[in-house]
N, C-alpha and C positions, 0 to 999 in steps of 0.2 A: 504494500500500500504506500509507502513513504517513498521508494524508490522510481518506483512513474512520476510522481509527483517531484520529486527532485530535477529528475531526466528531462521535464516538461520543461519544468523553472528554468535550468538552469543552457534550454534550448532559445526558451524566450530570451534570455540576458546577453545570448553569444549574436545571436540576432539584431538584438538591438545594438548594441557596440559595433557589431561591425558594422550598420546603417551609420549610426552615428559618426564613423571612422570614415566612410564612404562621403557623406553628406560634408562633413569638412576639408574630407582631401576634394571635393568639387568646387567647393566652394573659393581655395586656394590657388584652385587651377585657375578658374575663371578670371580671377581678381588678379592674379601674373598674367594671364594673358591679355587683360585690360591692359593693365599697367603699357605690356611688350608692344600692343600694337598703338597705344598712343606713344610712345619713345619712338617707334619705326613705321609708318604706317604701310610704309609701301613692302612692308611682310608682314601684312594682314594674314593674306592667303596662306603662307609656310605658318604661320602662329595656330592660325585657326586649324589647320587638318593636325598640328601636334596635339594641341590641347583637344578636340575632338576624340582623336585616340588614348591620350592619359586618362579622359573623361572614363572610359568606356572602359580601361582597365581599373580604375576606381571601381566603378558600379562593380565589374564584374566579382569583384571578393564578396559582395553581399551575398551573391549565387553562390560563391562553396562556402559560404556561412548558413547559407540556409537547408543546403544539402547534408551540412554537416551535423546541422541541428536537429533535423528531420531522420538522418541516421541512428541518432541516439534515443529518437522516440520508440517507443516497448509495442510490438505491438496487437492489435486489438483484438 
């Protein structure tokens, strides 16, 4: 009985942190790539498809966060 219940919790917590990790590494991206393309403009386009791709490898850690988490669930 305590041990799903742990398993659950402690799937929701790894989840959420890695959002939260994702959501600030975006957030960082965005704001340097601001930054990059008002110092340079005329590599908008090179700034933009990097930060597109880091974007994208951010997001993606929420995906084996939630596979991971979903791994650990007991089940039914």
């Amino acid at each position: 009985m305590l041990m799903p219940m742990l398993a659950e919790m402690t799937g929701n917590i790894h989840i959420g942190l890695a959002a939260l990790g994702a959501a600030i590494g975006v957030g960082m991206i965005g704001a340097k790539a601001s930054e990059a393309v008002g110092r340079n403009p005329g590599a908008a386009t090179k700034i933009l498809v990097q930060s597109i791709l880091a974007i994208a490898f951010a997001e993606g850690i929420v995906f084996f966060a939630i596979f991971l988490a979903t791994a650990a669930w007991p089940a039914q």
